[in-house]
N, C-alpha and C positions, 0 to 999 in steps of 0.2 A: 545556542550557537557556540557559547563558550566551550560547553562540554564535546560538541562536535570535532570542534575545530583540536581540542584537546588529543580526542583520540585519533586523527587524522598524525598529528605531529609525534604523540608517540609511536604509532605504526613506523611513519616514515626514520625515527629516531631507530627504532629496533630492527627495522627490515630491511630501510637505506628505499631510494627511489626506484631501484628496477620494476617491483611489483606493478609499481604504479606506471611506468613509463611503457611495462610490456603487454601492460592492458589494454592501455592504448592501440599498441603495434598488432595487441592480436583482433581488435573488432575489425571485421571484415562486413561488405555489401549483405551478402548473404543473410549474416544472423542481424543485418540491420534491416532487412530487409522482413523479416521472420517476426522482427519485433514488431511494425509495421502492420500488420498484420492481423497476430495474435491480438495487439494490443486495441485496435480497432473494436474485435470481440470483446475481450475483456470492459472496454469503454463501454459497449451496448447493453451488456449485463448490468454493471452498475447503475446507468444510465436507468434501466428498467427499475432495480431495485429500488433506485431513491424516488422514482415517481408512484412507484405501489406505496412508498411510506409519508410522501409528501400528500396523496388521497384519504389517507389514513388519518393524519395532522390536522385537515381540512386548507391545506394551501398547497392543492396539487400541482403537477408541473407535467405536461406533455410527454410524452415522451422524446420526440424531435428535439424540442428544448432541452431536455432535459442530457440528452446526448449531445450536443454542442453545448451546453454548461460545463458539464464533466469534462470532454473535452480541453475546455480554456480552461480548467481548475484542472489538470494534469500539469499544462504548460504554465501554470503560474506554479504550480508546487514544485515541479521540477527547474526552475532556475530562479525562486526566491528563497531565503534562509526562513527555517521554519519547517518546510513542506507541507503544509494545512494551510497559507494563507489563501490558495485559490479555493479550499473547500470554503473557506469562511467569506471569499465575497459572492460563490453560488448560493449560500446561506442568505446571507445580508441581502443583496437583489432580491432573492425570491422573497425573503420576509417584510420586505418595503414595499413591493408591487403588491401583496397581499395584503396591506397594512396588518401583516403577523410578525414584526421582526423578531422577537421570542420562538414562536413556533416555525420560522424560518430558520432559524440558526441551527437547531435543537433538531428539524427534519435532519439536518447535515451531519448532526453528532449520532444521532441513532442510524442513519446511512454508514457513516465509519463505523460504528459500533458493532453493528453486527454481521460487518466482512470481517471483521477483525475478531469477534467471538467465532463466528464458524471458521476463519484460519487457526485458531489455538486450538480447535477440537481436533482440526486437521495432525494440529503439531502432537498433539496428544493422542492419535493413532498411531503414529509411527514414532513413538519414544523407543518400540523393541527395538530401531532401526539404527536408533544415533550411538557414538561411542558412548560408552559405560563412565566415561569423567565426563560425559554432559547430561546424562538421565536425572539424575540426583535434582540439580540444579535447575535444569528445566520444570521437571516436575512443580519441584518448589516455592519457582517465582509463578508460573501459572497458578497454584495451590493460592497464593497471596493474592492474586486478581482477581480470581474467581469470588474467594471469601470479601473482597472490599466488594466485587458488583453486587452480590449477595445481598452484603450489610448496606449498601445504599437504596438499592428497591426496597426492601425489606423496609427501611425508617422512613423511605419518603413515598408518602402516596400518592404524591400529583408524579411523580414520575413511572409508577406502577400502571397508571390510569394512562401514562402520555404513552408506554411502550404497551400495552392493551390496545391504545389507538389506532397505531401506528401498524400494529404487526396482524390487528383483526382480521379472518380470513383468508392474509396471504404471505401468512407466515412459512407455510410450506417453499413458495416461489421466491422467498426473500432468501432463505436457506439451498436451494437450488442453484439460482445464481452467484452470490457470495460462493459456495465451493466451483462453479463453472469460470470466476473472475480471479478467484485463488491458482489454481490447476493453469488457467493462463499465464500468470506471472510465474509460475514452478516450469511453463516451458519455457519460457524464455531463459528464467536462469539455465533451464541445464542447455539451452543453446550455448549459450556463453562458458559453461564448464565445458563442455565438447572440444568450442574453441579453444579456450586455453590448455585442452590436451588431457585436460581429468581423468584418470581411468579409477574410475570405480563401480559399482554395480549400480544402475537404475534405480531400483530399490533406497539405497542408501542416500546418494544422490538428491532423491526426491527428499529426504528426511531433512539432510543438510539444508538443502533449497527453503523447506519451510520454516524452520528457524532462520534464520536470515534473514527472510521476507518480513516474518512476523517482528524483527526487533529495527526492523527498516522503518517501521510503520511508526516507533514512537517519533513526538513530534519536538524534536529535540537536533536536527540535523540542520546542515548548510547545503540549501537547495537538493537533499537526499542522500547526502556524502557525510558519510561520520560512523554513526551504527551501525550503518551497514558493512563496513570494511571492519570496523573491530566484532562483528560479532560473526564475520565471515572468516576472519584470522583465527577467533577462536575455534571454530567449532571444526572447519579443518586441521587447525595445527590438533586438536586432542582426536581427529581420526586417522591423524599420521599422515596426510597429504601434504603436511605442511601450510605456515602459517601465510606464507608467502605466496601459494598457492589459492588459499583464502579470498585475499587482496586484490591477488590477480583477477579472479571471475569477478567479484564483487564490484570492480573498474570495469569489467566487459561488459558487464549488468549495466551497471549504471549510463555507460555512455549507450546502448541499443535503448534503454529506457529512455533517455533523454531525448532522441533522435523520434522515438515514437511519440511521442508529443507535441513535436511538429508541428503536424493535422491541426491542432488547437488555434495556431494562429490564423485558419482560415476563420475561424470564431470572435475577430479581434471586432471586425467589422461588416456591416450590413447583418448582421444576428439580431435577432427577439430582441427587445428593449431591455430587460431587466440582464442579459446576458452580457452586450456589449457595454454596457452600463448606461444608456438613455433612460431619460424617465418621460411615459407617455404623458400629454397637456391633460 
């Protein structure tokens, strides 16, 4: 939260409040409408993937369930600091109704984990895309991740054995979805670059989009506002659109995100036991 809130106040120190104030002015119905939407899909995806890995764990979850979980764990990430605590109370529930809270939690961490693996490969196909002062860099902190998931499978074997479980047989359709749940979230950004007037080529576009997204995901932000606007300042300000520019989308993004998770509070109540937070007698 600290470091969020950090890069929030330097933005605002270095760039002054307009970015922020004309991202606001620029969300319109439309791309709020667009997010709605998309993000519905994108929910259904995930929603599938984490129940192929929770069958896998042996504390499966429905899939019905499993999509109104995700769901309320959108709308708790997107308006508490953190952005992983709703993934951690569909964890927690599902692992207490199963009396697996370990292999509850951990269904959760290997659900993030390998949207977030298939979005880096994504990011790492289209490095020919991104400005030439961000290739280096990217490359490099990906190069660092990759070699720590490495060295942790690699020394630990009960986690070798838990992602063997997990990924047995439907590892193909965990990798389908994750890139079909990624390519959602890359429309919506470039909804929002549109809006605020972006011209640059699709192509390019999508490159920026998935950087961004990808450094969205660490779990270090204030209700999803932090890394996201400083990694969206940068990677525009070094493809000469401007940092400001950046900021801007990265605020249109975020408030169409926000608004798409909505839907989740229909999940607050009358939901599965383990969703709303009941525990059956």
């Amino acid at each position: 939260m600290v470091a969020a809130v950090a890069i929030l106040v330097v933005l605002a120190a270095r760039l002054g409040a307009r970015p922020f104030l004309d991202g606001l002015a620029h969300t319109d119905p439309r791309g709020l409408a667009v997010a709605l939407v998309v993000t519905a899909a994108t929910t259904a995806c995930c929603a599938r993937r984490w129940s192929l890995l929770t069958t896998g764990l042996g504390v499966p979850v429905p899939f019905r369930d499993a999509y109104r979980s995700c769901y309320r764990a959108q709308l708790v990430n997107a308006t508490l600091p953190g952005g992983v605590l709703g993934d951690l109370h569909r964890g927690y529930r599902r692992g207490r109704q199963a009396g697996a809270l370990g292999r509850g939690l951990r269904s959760v961490v290997w659900d993030r984990a390998s949207g977030q693996v298939v979005q880096a490969g994504l990011v790492v196909a289209v490095v020919p895309l991104l400005p030439g002062a961000v290739r280096g860099w990217v490359l490099g902190v990906l190069g660092v991740l990759v070699a720590l998931g490495v060295l942790a499978l690699a020394t630990a074997a009960p986690l070798r054995r838990e992602a063997a479980a997990a990924l047995d047989g439907v590892w193909p359709e965990v990798l389908l979805l994750s890139a079909l749940a990624a390519g959602g979230h890359v429309l919506v950004f470039l909804v929002a670059a549109r809006t605020v007037g972006v011209e640059v080529g699709t192509g390019p576009l999508v490159a920026l989009a998935l950087l961004v997204l990808l450094a969205s995901a660490i779990p270090a932000s204030v209700a999803g506002w932090g890394p996201r606007e400083g990694a969206a300042a940068w990677v525009f300000g070094a493809t000469g659109l401007g940092a400001a520019s950046g900021v801007e989308v990265a605020v249109v993004y975020g408030v169409m995100s926000l608004v798409a998770t909505l839907p989740g509070l229909l999940t607050l109540e009358g939901g599965p036991a383990w969703v709303s937070g009941r525990t059956s007698s």
